[in-house]
VOFI-259358 format. One record per residue: residue in one letter; x, y, z of N, C-alpha, C in turn. Coordinates in steps of 0.2 Angstrom, whole numbers, plus 5000, padded with zeros to 4 digits. Layout:
aXYZXYZXYZ...
This chain:
x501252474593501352414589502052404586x502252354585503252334586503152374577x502952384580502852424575503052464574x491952594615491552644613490952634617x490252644616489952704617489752734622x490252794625490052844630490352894629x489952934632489953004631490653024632x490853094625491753114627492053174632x492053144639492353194643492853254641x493053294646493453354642494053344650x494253364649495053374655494853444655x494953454661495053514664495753564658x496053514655496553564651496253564643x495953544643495653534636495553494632x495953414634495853364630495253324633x495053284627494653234628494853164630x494553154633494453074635494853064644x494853134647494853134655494353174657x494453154663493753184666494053254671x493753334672493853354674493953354682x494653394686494753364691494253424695x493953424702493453454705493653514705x493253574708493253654708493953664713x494053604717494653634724495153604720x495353564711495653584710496153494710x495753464712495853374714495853354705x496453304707496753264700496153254696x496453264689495953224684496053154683x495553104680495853044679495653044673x495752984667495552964663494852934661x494152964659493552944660493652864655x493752854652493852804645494452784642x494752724643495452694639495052664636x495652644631495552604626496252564625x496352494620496652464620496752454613x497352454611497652444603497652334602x497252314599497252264598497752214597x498252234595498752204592498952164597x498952204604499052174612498952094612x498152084611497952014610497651994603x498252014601498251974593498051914590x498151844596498151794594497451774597x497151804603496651774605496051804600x496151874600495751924593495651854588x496151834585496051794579495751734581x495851724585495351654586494551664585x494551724592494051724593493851814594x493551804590493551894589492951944594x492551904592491851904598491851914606x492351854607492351834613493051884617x493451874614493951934613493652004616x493252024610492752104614492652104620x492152024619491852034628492252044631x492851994633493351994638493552074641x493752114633493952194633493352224638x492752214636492452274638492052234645x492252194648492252154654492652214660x493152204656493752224660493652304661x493352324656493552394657493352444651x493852414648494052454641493452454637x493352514634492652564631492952584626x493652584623493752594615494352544613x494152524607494852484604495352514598x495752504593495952514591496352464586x495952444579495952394577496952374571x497052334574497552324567497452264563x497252264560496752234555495952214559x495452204554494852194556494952134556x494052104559493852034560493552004554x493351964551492851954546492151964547x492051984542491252034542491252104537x490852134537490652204533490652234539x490952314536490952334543490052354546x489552354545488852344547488952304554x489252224553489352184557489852204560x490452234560490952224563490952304570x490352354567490252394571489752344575x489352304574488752294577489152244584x489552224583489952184586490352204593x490752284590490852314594490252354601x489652374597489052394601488752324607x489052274606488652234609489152224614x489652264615490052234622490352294623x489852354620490152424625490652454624x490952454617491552464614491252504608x491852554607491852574599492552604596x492652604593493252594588493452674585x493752714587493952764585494452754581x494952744580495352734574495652644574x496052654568496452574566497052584563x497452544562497952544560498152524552x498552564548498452514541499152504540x499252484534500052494531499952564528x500552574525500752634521500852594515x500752554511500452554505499752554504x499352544510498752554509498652634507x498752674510498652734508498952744501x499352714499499352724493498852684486x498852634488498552574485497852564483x497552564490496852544491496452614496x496552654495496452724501495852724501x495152744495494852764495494052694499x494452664498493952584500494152584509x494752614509494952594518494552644521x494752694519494252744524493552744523x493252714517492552724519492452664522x492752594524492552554527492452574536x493152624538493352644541492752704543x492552724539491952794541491252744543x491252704540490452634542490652604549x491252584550491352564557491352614562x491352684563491252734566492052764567x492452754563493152774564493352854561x493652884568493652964566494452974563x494852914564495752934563495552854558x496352844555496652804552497352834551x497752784556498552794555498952734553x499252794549499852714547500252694552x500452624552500852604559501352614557x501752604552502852614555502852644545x503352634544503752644537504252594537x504452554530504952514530505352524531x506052504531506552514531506952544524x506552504517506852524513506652584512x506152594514505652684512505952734516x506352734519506652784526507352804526x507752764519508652774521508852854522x508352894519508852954518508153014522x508653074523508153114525507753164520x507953154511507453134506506753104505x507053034509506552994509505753014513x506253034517505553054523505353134523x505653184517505453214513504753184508x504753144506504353104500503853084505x504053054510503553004515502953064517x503253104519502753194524502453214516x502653204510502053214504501653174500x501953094505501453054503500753054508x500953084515500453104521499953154519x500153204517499853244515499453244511x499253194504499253184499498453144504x498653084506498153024513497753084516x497953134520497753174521497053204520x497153224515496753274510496153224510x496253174508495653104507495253104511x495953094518495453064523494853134527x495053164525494653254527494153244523x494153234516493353224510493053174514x493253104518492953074522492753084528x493053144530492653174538493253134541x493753104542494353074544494853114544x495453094552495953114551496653044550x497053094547497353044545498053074549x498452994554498953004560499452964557x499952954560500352924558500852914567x500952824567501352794572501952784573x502352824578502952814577503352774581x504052734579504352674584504852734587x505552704585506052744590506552774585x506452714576506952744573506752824570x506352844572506152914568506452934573x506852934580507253014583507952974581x508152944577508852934575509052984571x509653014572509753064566509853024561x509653074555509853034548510153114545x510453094541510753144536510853224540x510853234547510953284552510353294553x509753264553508953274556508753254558x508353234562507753194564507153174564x507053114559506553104555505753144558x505853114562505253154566504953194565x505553244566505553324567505453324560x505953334555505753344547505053304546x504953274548504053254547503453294550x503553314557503153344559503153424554x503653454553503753524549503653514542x503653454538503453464531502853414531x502353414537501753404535500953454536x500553464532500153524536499653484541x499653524548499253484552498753484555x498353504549497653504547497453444545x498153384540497953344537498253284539x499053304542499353254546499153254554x499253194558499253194565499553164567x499853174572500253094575499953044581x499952984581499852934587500552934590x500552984596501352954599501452914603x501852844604501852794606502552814612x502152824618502752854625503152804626x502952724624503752684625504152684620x504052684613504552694608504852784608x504452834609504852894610505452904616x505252854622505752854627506152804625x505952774622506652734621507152764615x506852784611507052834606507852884609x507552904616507852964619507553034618x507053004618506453084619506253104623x505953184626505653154630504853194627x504353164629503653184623503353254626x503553274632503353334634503653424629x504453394626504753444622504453424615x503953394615503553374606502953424610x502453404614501953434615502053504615x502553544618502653614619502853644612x503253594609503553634602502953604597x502453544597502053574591501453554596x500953584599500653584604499853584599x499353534601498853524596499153444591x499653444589499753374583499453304587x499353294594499553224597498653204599x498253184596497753154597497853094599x498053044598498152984599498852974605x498752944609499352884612499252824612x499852814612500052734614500452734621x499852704626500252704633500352624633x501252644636501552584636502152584640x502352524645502752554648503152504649x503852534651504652514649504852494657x505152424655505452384664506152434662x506352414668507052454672507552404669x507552364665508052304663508552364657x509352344656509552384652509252354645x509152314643508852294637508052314636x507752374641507152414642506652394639x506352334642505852284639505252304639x504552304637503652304638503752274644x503252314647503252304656502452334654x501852304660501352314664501352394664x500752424661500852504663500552504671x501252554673501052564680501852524684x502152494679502552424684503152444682x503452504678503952524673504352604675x504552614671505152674672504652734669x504152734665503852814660503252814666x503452894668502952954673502552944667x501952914667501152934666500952994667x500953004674500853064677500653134674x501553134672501953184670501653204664x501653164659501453144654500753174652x500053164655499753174655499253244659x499653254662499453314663499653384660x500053344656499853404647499753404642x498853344643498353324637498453384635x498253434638497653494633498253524629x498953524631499553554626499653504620x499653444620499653384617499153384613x498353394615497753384611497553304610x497753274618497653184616496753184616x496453154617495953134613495753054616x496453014613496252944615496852914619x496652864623497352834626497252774626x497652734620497752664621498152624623x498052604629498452524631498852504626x499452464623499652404621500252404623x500252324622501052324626501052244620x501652254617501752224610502052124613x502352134618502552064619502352054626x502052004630501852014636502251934639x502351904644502951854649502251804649x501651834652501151774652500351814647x499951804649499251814647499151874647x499251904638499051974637498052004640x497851944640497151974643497352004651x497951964655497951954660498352054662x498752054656499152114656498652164657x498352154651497852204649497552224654x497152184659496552204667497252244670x497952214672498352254676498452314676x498552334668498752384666498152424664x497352404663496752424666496852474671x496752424676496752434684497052494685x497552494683498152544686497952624682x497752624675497752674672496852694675x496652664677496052674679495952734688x496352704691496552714697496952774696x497252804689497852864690497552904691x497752964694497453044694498053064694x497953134686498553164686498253244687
């Protein structure tokens, strides 16, 4: 972000949400995708219902709410069961975890949701590498909550968390002064490449943190745009054939700005991720 129900396969390397490749050793693919709704924001908000159905027409079997639809969450789970969808985590702000924390996640625990990550940090909350000091003990603090809830609590990162700041990077200084029992990350593969990262040297050096992605993928333009997954420059591949060192879990679609019909994106970028064996 510019910022369900079926059974959870295992990967051959230990994550969930791929299917084991056969005994002679043939690719795994991914048994279940999901999509981060932000995708189709506009049509969601019209039509929230109909929206689903489209989702889970197409394919997609988990979603990944940035803000809910109206209703209780009773109705809003009931909503996602009727079109073969369920909701592992959602998106909040970071004053929510401060603010309103203890009402979010049990709404969040009644919709069937196992994570709640915050999506970005402001700009004014991030100037110094003090600040993102206080931020990793404001996490920890959400943490602890979302644990008394049966929740884990992750956090979304863009691109400006691998800018150095004060000789560090944020990132880094967040993943090390969080405990990760309590913190976890959603890493978003098109803001950490464009960052200049590459996600494979995150999985090896903190290996177990990454339950969540955000698959999304980057055209060859030097202005490095949201492209179609599958149509762009970031090896998937590569990527995900070191679920089990990463500990992904879930793989969400989104692709934040789309040239024509995000639903249209979405079946392409389906298709394709459907299709992969890594």
């Amino acid at each position: 972000m510019r910022a369900g129900g079926v059974a959870l396969g295992a990967c051959r390397f230990g994550a969930k949400g791929a299917e084991k490749g056969a005994a002679d050793g043939s690719a795994a693919r991914l048994d279940r995708i999901g999509i981060q709704l932000y995708t189709v924001r506009q049509q969601f908000a019209r039509d929230p219902e109909a929206t689903l159905a489209r989702l889970g027409e197409i394919g997609f079997r988990e979603v990944e709410f940035a803000g809910y639809p109206p209703g209780n969450p009773q109705a809003i789970r009931g909503m996602l069961e009727r079109h073969g969808l369920r909701a592992p985590s959602s998106h909040v702000a970071l004053r929510t975890a401060d603010a309103d924390w203890e009402r979010t996640l049990d709404q969040a625990a009644q919709i069937g949701q196992r994570h709640v990550v915050v999506a970005s940090v402001a700009p004014s909350e991030r100037q110094t590498a003090d600040d993102w000091k206080r931020i990793a003990a404001r996490f920890n603090q959400a943490g602890h909550a979302a644990r008394r809830h049966g929740m884990q609590f992750c956090y979304h990162n863009h691109d400006f968390e691998f800018v150095p700041l004060d000789g560090v990077i944020p990132y880094d200084l967040l993943l090390a002064e969080t405990d990760p029992r309590l913190v976890q990350l959603e890493l978003d593969l098109f803001w950490i490449t464009k960052g200049g990262k590459d996600p494979l040297e995150y999985f090896a050096k903190w290996p177990g943190r990454f339950p969540l992605v955000h698959v999304k993928d980057m055209d060859a333009s030097p202005g490095r745009f949201f492209a179609d997954v599958g149509t762009g420059v970031i090896d998937f591949r590569r990527i995900f054939r070191q679920a089990g060192q990463a500990g992904i879990q879930h793989y969400f679609y989104e692709q934040d700005e789309t040239p024509g019909s995000p639903l249209d994106s979405a079946k392409a970028s389906y298709e394709y991720l459907r299709g992969l064996r890594f």
